[in-house]
Each structure stands twice: as C-alpha cells, then as structure tokens.
C-alpha positions in Angstrom: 110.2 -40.1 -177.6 111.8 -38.7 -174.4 115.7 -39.1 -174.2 116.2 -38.5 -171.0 118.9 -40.6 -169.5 119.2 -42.4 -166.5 121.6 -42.5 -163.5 124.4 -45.3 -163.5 123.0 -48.4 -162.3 126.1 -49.0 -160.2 125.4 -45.7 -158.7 121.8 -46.1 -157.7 121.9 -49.7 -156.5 123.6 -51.8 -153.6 124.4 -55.5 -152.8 121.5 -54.8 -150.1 119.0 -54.4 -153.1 120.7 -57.2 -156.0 120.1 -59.4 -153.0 116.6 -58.7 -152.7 116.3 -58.8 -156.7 118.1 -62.6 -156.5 115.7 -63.8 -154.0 112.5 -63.4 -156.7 114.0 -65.9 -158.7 114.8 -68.2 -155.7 111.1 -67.6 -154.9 109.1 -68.3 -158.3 111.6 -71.5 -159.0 109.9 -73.2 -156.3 106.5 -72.9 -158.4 108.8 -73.6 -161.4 110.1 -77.1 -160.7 107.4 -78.3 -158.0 104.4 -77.3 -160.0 105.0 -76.7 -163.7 107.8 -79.3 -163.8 107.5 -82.1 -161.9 103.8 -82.6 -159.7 100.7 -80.8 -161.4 100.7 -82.3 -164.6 100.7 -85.7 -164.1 97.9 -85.2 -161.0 95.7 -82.9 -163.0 95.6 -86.0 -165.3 95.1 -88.3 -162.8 92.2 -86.2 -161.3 90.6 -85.4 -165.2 90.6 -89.5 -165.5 89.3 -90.2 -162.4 86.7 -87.5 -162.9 85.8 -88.8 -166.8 86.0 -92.7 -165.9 85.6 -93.3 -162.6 88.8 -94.1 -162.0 92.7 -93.5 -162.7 94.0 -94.7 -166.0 97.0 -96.7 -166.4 99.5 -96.9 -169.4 98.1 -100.6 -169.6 94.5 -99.3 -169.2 94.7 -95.6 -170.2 90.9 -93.7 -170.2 88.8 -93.4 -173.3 86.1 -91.5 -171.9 86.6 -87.8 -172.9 85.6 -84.6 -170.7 83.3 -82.0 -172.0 84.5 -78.8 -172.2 82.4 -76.6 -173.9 81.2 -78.9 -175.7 84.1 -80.6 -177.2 85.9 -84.0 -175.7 89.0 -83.8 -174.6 90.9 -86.4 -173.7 91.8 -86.2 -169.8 95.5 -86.9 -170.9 95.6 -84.1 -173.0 94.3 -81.5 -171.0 97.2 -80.1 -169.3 98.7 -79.6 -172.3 96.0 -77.5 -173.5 95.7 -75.7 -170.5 99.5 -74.7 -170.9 98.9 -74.0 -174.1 96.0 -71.8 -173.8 97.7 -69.8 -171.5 100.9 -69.7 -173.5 99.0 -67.8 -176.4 97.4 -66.0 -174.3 100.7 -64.9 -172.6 101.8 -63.8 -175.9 99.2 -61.3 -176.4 99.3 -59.9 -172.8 102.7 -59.6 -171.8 103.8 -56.4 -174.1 100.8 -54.8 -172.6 102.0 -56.1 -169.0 105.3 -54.1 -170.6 104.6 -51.5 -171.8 102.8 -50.6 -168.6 105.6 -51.5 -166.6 107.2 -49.1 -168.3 105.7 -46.4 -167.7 104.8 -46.7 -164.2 107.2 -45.5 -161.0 106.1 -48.5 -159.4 107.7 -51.6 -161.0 107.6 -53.6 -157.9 104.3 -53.4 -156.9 103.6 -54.8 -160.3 106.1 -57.6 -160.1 105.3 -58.8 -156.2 101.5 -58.0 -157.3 101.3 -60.5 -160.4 103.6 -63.2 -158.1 101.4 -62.6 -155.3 98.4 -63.9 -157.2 99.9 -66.4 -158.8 101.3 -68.0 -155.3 97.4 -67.5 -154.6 96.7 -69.5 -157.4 99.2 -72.4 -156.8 98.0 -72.6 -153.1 94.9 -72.9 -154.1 95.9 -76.4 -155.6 95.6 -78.1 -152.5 92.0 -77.9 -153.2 92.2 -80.0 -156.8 90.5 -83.5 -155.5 87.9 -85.5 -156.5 86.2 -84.4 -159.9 87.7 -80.6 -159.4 89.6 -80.8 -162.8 87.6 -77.6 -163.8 89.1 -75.6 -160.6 92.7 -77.4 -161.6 92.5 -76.1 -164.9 91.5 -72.6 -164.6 94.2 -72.6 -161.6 97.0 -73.8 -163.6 96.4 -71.1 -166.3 95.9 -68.6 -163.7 99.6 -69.2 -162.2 100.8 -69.8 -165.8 99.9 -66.1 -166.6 100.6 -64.5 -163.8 104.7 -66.5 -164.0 105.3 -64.6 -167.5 103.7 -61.7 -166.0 105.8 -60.7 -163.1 109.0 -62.4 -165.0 108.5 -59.4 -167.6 108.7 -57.3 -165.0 111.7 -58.5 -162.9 114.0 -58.6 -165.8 113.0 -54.8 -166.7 114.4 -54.5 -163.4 117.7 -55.8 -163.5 118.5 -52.9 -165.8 117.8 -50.4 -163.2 119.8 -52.4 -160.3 123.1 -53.4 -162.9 125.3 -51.2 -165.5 125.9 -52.8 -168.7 129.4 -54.3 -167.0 127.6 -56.0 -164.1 124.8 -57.1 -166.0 126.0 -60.6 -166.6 127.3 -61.2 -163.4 124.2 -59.8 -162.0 121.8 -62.0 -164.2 123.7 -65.3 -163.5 123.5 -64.9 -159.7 119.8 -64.6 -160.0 119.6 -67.9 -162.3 121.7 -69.6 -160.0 120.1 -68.2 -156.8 117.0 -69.8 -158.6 118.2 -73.3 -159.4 119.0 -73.2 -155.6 115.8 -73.0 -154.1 114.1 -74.6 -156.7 116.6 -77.5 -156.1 115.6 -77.1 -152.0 111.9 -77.1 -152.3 111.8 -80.1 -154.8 114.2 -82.2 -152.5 112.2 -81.8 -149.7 108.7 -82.0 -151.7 110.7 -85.4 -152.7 111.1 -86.5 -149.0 107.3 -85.9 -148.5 106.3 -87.9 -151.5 108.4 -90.6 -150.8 107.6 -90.6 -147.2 103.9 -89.6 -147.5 103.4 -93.7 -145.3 105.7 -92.7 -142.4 103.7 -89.3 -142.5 100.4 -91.1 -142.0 98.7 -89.5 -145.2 98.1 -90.6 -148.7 99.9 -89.8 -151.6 97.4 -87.5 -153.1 97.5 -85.3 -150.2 101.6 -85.6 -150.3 101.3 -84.6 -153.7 98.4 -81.1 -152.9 100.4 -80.6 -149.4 104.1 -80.1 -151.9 101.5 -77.8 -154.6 100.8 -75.6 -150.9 104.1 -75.6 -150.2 105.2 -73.9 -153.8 102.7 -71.0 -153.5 103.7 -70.4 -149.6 107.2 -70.1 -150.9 107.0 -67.8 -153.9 105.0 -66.0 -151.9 106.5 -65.7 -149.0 109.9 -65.2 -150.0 108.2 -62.6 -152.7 108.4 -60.4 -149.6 112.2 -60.0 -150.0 112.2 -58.3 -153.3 109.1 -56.0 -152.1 110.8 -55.1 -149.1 114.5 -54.8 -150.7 113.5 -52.6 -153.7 113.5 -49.4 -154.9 110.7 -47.9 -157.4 112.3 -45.4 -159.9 111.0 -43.2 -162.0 110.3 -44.4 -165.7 112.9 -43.2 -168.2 112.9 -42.8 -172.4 108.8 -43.5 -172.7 106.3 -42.1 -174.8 103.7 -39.7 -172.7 100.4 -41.5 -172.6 97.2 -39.2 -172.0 95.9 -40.3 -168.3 93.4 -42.9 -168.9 94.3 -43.2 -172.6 94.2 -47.2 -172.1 93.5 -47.3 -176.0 96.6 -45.7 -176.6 98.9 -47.6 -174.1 97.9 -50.9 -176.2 98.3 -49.5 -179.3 101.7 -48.1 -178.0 103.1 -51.4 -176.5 101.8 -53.7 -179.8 103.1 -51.2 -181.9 106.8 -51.2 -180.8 107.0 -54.5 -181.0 105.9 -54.4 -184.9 108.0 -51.3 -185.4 111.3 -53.9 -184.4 110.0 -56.3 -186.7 109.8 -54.4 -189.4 113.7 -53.2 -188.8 114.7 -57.0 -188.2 113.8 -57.4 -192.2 117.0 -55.5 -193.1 119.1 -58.4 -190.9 118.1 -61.5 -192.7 120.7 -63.4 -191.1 119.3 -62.4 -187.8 115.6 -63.2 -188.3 116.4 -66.5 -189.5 118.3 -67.3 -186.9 115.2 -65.8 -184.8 113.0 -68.3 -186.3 115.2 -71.4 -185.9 115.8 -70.5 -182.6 111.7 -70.6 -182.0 111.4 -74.2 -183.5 113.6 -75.6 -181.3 113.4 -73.9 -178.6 109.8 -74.5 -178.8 110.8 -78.8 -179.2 113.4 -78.2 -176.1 110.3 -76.7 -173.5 107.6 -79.1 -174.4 110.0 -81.9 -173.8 110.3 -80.7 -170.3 106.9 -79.7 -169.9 105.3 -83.4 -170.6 108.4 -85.7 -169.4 106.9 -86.1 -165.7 103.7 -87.1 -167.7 105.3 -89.1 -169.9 107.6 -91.2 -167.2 104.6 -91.5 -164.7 101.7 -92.0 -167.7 103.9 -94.6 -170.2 106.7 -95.5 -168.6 105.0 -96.4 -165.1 107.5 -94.4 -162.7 106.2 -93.2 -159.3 106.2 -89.4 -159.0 109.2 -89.6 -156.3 111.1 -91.2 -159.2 110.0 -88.6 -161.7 111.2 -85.7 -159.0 114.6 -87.3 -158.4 114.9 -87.4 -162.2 114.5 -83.6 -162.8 117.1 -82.8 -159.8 119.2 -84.5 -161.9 118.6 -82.5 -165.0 119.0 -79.6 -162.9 122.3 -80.4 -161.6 123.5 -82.0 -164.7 122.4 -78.6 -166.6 124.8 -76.7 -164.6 127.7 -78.6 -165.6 126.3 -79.1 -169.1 126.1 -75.3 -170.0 129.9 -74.9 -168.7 130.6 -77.9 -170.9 129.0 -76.4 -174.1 130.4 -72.7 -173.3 134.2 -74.4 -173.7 133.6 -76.3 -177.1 131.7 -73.6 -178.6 135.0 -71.3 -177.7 136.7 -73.7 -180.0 134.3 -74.6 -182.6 131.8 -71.7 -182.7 128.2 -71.4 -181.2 126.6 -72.1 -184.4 127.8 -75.2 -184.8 127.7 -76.2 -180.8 123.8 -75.7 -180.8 123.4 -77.9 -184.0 125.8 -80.5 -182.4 123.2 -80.3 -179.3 120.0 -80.2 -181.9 120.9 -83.8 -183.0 121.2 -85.1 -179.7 118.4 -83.4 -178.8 116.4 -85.1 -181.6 118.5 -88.7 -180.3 116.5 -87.7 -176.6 113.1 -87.6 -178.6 113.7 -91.0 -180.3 115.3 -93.0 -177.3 112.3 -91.5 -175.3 109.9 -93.5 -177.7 111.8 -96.6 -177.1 112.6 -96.5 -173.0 111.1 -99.8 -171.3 108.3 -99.2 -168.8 109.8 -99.1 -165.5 113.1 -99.0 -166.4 114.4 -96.8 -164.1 118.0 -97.3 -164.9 117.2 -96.3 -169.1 115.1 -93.6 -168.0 117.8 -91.7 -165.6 120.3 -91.8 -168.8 118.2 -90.1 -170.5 117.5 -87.3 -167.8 121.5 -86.9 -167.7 121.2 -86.4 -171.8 118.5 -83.9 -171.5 120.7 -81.9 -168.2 123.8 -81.8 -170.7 122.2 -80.0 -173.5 119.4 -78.6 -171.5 121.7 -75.9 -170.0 124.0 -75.4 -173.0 121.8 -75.4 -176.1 119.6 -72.1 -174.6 122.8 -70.3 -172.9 124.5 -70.9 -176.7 121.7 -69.5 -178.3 121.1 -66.1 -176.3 124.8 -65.7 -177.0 124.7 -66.0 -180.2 121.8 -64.2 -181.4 123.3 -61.3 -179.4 126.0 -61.1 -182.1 123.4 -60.8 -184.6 121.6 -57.8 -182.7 122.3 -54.0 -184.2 124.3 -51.7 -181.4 121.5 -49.6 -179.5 119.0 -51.9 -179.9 119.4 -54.5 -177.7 116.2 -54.4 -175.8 114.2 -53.9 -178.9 115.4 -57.5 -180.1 115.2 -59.4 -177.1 112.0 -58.0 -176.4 111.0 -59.8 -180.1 113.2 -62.5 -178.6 110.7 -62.8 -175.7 107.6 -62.1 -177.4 108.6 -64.3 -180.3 109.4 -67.6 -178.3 106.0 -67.0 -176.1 103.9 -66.7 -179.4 105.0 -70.0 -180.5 105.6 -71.7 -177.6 102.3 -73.3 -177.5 103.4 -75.4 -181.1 105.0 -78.4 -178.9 102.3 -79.0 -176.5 99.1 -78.8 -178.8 101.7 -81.3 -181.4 102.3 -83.5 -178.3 98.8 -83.0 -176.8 96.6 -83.9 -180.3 98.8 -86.6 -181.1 98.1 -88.4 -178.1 94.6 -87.7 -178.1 94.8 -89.3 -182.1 96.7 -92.3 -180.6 96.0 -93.2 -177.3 99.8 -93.3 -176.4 102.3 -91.0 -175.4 105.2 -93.1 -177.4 104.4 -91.2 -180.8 103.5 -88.1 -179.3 106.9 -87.6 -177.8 108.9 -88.7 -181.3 106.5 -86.2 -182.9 108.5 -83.4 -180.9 111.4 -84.4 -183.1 109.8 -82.2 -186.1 111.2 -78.9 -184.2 114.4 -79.9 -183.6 114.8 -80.9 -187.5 113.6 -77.6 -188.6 115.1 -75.8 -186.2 118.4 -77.7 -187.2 117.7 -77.1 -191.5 117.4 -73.8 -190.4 119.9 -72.8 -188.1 122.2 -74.7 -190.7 121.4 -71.9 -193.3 122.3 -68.9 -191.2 125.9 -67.7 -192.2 126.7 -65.9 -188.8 129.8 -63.8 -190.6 127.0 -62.2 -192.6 124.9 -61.5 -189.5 127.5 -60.2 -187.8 128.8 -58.1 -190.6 125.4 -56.3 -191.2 124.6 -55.4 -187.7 127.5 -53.4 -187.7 129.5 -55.4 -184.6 133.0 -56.7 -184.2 133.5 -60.3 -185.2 134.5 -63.1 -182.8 137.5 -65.1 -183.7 135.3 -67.9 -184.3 131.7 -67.9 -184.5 
C-alpha cells in the first residue's frame, strides 16, 4: 500500500466549502423524514391494498388478499418492509464496492451528487405511485433506498478531506444538525399541505404524492450546493488497481473489510460490543421505520398526526442526546445505553398496548422514543470508539458501517413476517423487543476496562 500523506485538512478547506458539505445533509434529510419516515410507507400500503382488494384496508377490516410477486403472496401490509429490507441487504453487499471506488477516484463529488441525483429522480418519481402502481412504488422505494447509503458513503469519506482530526467533531455535528433543520422545514410544511390538502382543493392522496415531489425536488435541488461548493482531490494511501481491473477493485474493497475482521478477533471486548450494538441498533431503526405504519395502520391516526408526531421525536432527540451525554459523564456510557435498552424495550411493550386513536397515549410515546432516540446511538459511537486500536479508526467504523447495514434488514423481515403470520401489527411491534434484550444480555457482558486496556488507549475516568 501507498503511504503517501495528505495535506492538513484545515489547510486545504474553507468555511466556503464545510458550508457546501453541511448543505448535503440538509438536502437528503428532506427524503429522510418525508419519504422514508413519515409518508411512503403507510401509502405504498394503502395503494398495495387497494390494488390486491379493491379497496383500502382498515385496522378493523385489514386485507387478506395477498399480491403476487413472483409467484409468492405477500401480504400488502408487509411489503414495504420487504422492500426496505431487500434493499438493506442489498446495500450491504454494494456499498464497500461504492467505497472502495470512491476511493480511488479524484472525483468524489461527482459520485456523491451523482448517486443523490438519482435517487431524488427516484423519489420524484413517486408522484406517479396511484392506482394499482405498487410495482413502480416498490422498485422506486428500493431504488432511492440504495442510492441514500450510496452517496452517504461517499459524503462522509469526504468530511475527512474538508476537517483535521480536531475539527472533525465540530465539523460532523454541524452537518447532523444542518440536517435535522431542513428535514424539520420540509416535514412542517409537507404537514401544512396534508392537513390542508381541503383548503387546497385537492385530495389527500395527491397531498400526500405532491409532499413525495417535493422531497426529491429538494435533495436534488439543494444537491447543487455541495456540487458547486466542493473540491475533488486526488485519492491518497490506495492500492494501484490495473485500469479496467473491475475484478480486482471488488476483490480489493470485500477484502479489506475481512482483513479488519480478522484483526477485530484479537479485541474480544470490542467485537462483542460490535455485535450488541447490531441487535439493538437493528430493534431501535425498525421501530422508526414501521411507527408511521403502525400509528396510521393499528392505531387509526391520520398521516398529519403521524408527521407532527415524528417532529416531535426530532426535537425531543436533540435534547435527549444532550440529556444522555451528561449522565453518562457520571455513570459511564455502558451503563447509560443499557439504562436506554430497557426503556427502549418499555417503548415496544406500551406500543402493543396504545388505544386506537388515542392521540394523547400515542404522542407520550413519541416523546419516549425522542429521549433515547438521540442518546442511545450518540452513546454508542462514543463508546465503541474507546474500544477501537489507535491508527485504525476508519478500518473499524468502516466494519461499524458495513456491520450495522448487513443486519439491518433483521427488524423489518421480524416485524414484516410476523404481521403477515398474524394479521395485526400489535405482536409484530412487541416482537421488536427480542433485539433490545439481546442487545441488552450482551452489552451487559462487555467489560469496557478490558476493551480499553487491549486496544492500547487511555482510560476514561469512568467508562
């Protein structure tokens, strides 16, 4: 491998180009809360039902009548959740590649804005998902789902070139909360056309494919910034490929990430903290992934309810993660996350027991999921960065990464198949508890002095 070393971040980037790296998180959050969050879901259901039965099903009068897809039923309540999860494992197999080439190419942006630029294509394209088009709505979803992880693989590479190792964190958290702010924007005023979709003279399935438009115009569109704002540098500390040696490029990106495995056997503290971290992490997404379904499916809430609910998570997230950061400087990450891992599993039971139409019940619980939302994941990045050997930081999160999307799609196929066995959403959203316990058994047996200890860092005060 090449050593040659690059220029000081500090030295080769300005505020001029951090801003225009900030404003691609303000621009895929949009497609983040407005698509994969809150609206697309629930439709896509609505628009498999109408498509198997005839009609919309209810929580009173759900549909039985399965769709055929390759000749296999699949219940139209279920689908999304496969979708997602389709694409999920796919993600996992593609993004080192998508890596791996972004790391050897001078021309990261292109690859970022190019990947965004299709998904936004893809999300606008939604507006088109009517009638008995769940077909176009599934391969659409997956489309935008892939092409999300895609260019997010690529932008964070980025912020290494753009930030030293002292501005990194100060870098990083501007761009997550430059996200949460437009995401917040877009969903308040897709909220005010949902809710207002009589005074606007149109229905609310239009209200609802007019706010999917609006997410791919603004990723899109505001996609521009970072392309225009960015420079392309040359590719550092890679591996020569032969030109056209795709063959080797693969082998090369697959077999880095097994090389770092096979080093993270002489941490045992650190893979196992690894793993737990994948369980629950893995129970912690799907719950946000099906709770629009859930409220608007079982409970009975209308989809400006649902939306209103997840700006509350948002906001309640922010204060949540400050909240967890100040206990766990007291009584250690290690056992802040497990303290958040039982209330976390508390979320999954009260869910199965919420009243339909409730809405009063329902908004507690979206404050519960907002205050350990925000502190369980910032917690557990810290932590297992204590855990990580000096000088091989990317190496681990990379694993990090790869790990989380190769399991990822666990939570939906659980909460997907049990509802298809059941007919109700109740049980499959208690069945999410199982992560969350084994992530908890787990996490319990990690002895973080140990970890620390044999990757060779400094130890914390308390841990």
């Amino acid at each position: 491998m090449t050593t040659a070393t690059p220029a000081p971040a500090s030295a080769s980037a300005d505020q001029y180009e951090r801003r225009g790296w900030y404003f691609y998180d303000w621009a895929n959050s949009g497609y983040v809360t407005t698509v994969g969050t809150v609206l697309f879901a629930p439709y896509l259901t609505s628009v498999a039902e109408q498509a198997a039965c005839g009609r919309a099903g209810t929580a009173d009068d759900p549909c039985r009548t399965n769709l055929d897809v390759l000749g296999i039923g699949i219940s139209p309540g279920s689908l999304a959740f496969y979708v997602v999860t389709a694409a999920t494992l796919m993600s996992a197999l593609f993004l080192p590649i998508v890596g791996a080439i972004a790391d050897r190419s001078p021309r990261k942006k292109l690859w970022m804005c190019g990947f965004a630029w299709t998904g936004s294509l893809a999300a606008c394209s939604m507006v088109f998902v009517a009638g008995d088009r769940w077909m176009l709505g599934a391969f659409l979803l997956f489309i935008g789902h892939i092409c999300l992880g895609s260019s997010m693989v690529v932008y964070d590479a980025i912020l290494c070139d753009i930030a030293g190792p002292d501005e990194r964190d100060e870098v990083s958290s501007r761009g997550w909360a430059t996200g949460y702010l437009g995401g917040f924007i877009l969903l308040s005023i897709n909220l005010g056309v949902v809710t207002g979709h009589d005074a606007l003279g149109i229905g609310q399935g239009l209200a609802v494919r007019l706010s999917l438009l609006s997410a791919g115009l603004w990723w899109g569109l505001f996609t521009l910034v970072p392309f225009i704002r960015l420079r392309n540098r040359p590719p550092v500390a890679v591996v020569p490929v032969a030109k056209g040696s795709r063959a080797s490029l693969v082998r090369q990106s697959f077999g880095q990430l097994f090389a770092t495995l096979k080093h993270a056997k002489t941490y045992p503290m650190t893979l196992l903290f690894l793993v737990a971290y994948l369980f629950f992490n893995d129970g912690i997404q799907t719950v946000i992934a099906v709770s629009s379904t859930y409220g608007e499916k079982q409970l009975g809430f209308a989809t400006q309810v649902l939306i209103m609910t997840i700006l509350l998570v948002q906001l309640v997230a922010f204060f949540g993660a400050l909240a967890f950061g100040r206990v766990a400087r007291r009584y250690g990450s290690r056992r802040t996350i497990m303290v958040g891992l039982v209330i976390w599993m508390g979320i999954v039971v009260a869910g199965f027991m919420l009243p339909k139409e409730e809405i009063v019940p329902f908004l507690a619980m979206g404050v519960a999921i907002g205050v350990v939302l925000g502190g369980t994941q910032a917690l557990s990045r810290s932590a297992f960065s204590q855990l990580i050997p000096r000088g091989r930081e990317a190496e681990y999160f990379s694993l990090y990464q790869a790990g989380e999307r190769g399991t990822s799609w666990l939570g939906t196929l659980v909460f997907g198949l049990v509802h298809q066995i059941t007919g109700s959403y109740r049980p499959a959203i208690v069945a999410l508890g199982f992560f969350f316990v084994v992530g908890l058994i787990l996490l319990s047996r990690v002895d973080m002095r140990r970890g620390i200890t044999e990757a060779g860092n400094t130890q914390p005060t308390v841990v």
